[in-house]
Structures are given as C-alpha cells and as structure tokens.
N, C-alpha and C positions, 0 to 999 in steps of 0.2 A: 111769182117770186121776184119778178123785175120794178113791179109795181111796189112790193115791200124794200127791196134797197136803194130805189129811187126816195120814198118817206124816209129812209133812216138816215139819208146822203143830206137831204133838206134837215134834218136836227141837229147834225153835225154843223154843219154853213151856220148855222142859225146863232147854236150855243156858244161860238167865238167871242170871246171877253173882246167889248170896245172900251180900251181905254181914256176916258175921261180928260180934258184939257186941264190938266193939271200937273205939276211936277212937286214931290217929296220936300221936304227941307234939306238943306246941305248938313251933310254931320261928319265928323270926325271919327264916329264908330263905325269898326272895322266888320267883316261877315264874319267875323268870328275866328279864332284861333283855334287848330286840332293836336291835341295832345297823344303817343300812344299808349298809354295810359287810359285815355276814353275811349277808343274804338276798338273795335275787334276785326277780327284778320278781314274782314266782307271790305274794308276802307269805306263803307257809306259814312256821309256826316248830317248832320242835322240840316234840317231845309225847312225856313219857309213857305207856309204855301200861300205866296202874294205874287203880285205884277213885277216889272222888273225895275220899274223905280223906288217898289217898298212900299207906294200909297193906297191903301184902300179907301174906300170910299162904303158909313153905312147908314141905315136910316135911323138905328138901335141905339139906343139909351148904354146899354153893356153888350158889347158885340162878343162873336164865336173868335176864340183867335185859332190858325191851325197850325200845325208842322209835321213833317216825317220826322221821326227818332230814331236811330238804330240802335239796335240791340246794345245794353254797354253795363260796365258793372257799377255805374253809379245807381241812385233808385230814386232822388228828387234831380228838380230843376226849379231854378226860381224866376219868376217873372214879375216885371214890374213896370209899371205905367207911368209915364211923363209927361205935365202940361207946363211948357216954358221953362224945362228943366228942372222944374221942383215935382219930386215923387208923389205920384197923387194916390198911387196904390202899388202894393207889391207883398209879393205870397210866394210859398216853395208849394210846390205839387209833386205827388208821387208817380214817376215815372212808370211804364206796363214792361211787363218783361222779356216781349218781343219787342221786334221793330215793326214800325206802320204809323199812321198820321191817328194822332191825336189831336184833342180839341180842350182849351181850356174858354169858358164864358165867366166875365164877368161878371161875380158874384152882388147880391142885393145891396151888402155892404158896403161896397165899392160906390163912389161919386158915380154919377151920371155922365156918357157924355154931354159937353154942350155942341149944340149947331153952330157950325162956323169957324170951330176950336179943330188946331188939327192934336194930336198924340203923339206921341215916340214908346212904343213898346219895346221890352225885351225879354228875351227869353234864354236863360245863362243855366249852365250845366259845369257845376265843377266836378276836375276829376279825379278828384282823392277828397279827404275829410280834412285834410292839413289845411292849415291856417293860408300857404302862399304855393298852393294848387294852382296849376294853370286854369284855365274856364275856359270853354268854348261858350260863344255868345252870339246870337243874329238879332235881328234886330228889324224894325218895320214901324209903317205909321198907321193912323186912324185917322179920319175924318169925317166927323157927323153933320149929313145934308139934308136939311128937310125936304121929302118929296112932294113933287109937283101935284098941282089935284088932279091933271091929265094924267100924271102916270099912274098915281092913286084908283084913281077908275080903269085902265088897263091892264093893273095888276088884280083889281077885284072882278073882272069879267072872265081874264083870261083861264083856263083848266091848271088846277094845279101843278100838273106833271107837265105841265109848258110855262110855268111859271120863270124858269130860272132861266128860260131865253130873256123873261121881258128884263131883269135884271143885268145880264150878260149886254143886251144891246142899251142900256143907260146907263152902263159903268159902274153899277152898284156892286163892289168887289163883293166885298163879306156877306151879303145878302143872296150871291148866289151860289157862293161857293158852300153855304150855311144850307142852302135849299136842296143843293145834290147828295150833299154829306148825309143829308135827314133821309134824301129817297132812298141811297145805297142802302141806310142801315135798314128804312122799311120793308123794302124790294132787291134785295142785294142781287136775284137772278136776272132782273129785268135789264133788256139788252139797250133801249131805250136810254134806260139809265145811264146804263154804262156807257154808253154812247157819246151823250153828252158830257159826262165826267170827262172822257176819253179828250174831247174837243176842247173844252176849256182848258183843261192843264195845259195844252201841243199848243194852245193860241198863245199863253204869258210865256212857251218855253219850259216847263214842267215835265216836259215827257217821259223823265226817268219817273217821276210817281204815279204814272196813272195804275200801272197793276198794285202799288203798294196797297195792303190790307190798312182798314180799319179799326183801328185798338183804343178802346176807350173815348172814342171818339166825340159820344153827347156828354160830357165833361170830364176833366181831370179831376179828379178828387186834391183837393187840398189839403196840408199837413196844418 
C-alpha cells in the first residue's frame, strides 16, 4: 500500500503545468461581468480552464477550448476568435443544462491556426434575449508552436496514460488539458486519472474545479 501512494504522490509532482516564458497580450477586456439574471442562487460564474496569464500554448491546427458553466436559464453562448483584432471566426453553441466543464473545438470550417500567430478568444453568454442584455464574458488566448523533433519522439515513445506529464512539463496548455479531458471521459473511475486532473488544475490555481463534472465535453454542438 505504501509502495502504491508513493507512485501516485510521483504523478501528482510530475503532472504540474510548467508554465512557458511567455506572457499574454495586454487587453482591455475585462473577466467578465455577472448579472443576477444569469446565475442561480449556487453564485458559481463561469471560469476558464487556462493559466493565470490566459495564454495557452498548442500544437493543433483547431484546438479544444474549455470552461466551467453553471447552471443558468440562458441555453446558448457565443464564442469568437480573434487574429489582430479582426474576427477570424465566431458561433453560438448550445449550452448543457447542468453545470460542469464543457468543451467547444474548432470546427473544420474555421481558418487554421497559424504557428507563431498568438489569438484572443471569447466566450460570451447573454442573459436575457433583449437587444441591451447585460453579457458575461471571459476571454483567453491561443498560441500555435510547432513542436521540437526531441519532444516529438518523447511524446511518441512515452505510454499514453503518461502522456499529459510530457505536455504539462513543456507548457503545452491545451494539449494536456485536452489529454486528461479524453482519459476522464474514457476511464472516468480511474484514480490515476483523477489524480492528475487533481494536480494540474491546484498548479494554474483551479482548485475550485477539480471535482466539477463533465458535460458535453468532446464538443459543444453549435447552433
């Protein structure tokens, strides 16, 4: 038994997000405004699941974007993609009708990222149908890096279910947070898992969602 909490104590260490020499772009958008009108008596707000500067960092052409949503009586939210301030893409999605982290990916349709090119996503939820509705809105970046060929080979040798350390230790935000997302949904009992989920959230400061459930998480359907 000591020998088993000893390995699960090393997954833990391990799976800590190293973030990356990098810092976001400066912006003017705010984390969002909360209306009560959008939330329900729980006070949860919508949340991000990124670092604490907002930059991720992915290898993908159209990356997973994710977020906690709590329960609320609206049923879309709209999201939209930015390169140098001109809208490169943007879509409403239908919201799940509990609360928990969803995932919306970048559809085929959508441009590609480029390497090198950072983003400004958002993710906006109004809360009534009226024309001048307050919105709650958060907001995050993207950054597409082409990978090394050393880490290309240590990511092809390494075992899948250790996969999202080698990510977590070269900053690859979305690529691991994308990796654990997929084990939870394939192995949701596995403690291992959970483990590591558990670790990475507690490392960017996440720690209020590590127990949050899974809802609709391998994509949002789009309206």
């Amino acid at each position: 038994m000591a020998l088993k909490f000893q390995r699960l104590q090393r997954w833990q260490i391990s799976q800590k997000f190293i973030p990356p020499n990098r810092k976001a772009p400066q912006t003017t958008a705010g984390g969002g405004s909360r209306g009560g009108s959008c939330f329900l008596e729980n006070k949860e707000t919508s949340t991000p699941l990124m670092p604490p500067n907002k930059l991720g960092l992915t290898f993908a052409e159209r990356p997973t974007f994710y977020w906690f949503v709590p329960q609320m009586p609206v049923q879309t939210a709209h999201f939209s993609l930015l390169e140098d301030e001109r809208i490169l893409y943007e879509t409403t999605f239908k919201l799940p009708n509990q609360s928990g982290i969803i995932g919306f990916t970048l559809p085929a349709k959508a441009s590609s990222l480029k390497v090198g090119k950072k983003y400004h996503w958002y993710m906006s939820i109004a809360c009534s149908s009226e024309e001048l509705a307050e919105e709650i809105s958060v907001d995050g970046w993207v950054e597409r890096i082409q990978p090394t060929a050393d880490l290309l080979k240590q990511i092809a040798r390494t075992n899948p279910k250790q996969r999202s350390q080698v990510y977590a230790r070269a900053g690859i935000w979305y690529e691991v947070l994308h990796t654990l997302v997929q084990q939870r949904l394939t192995d949701p009992g596995d403690r291992t898992v959970m483990a590591n989920w558990k670790a990475l959230l507690e490392s960017v400061g996440l720690n209020d969602l590590v127990s949050k459930p899974l809802v609709n998480s391998w994509n949002a359907k789009t309206k």
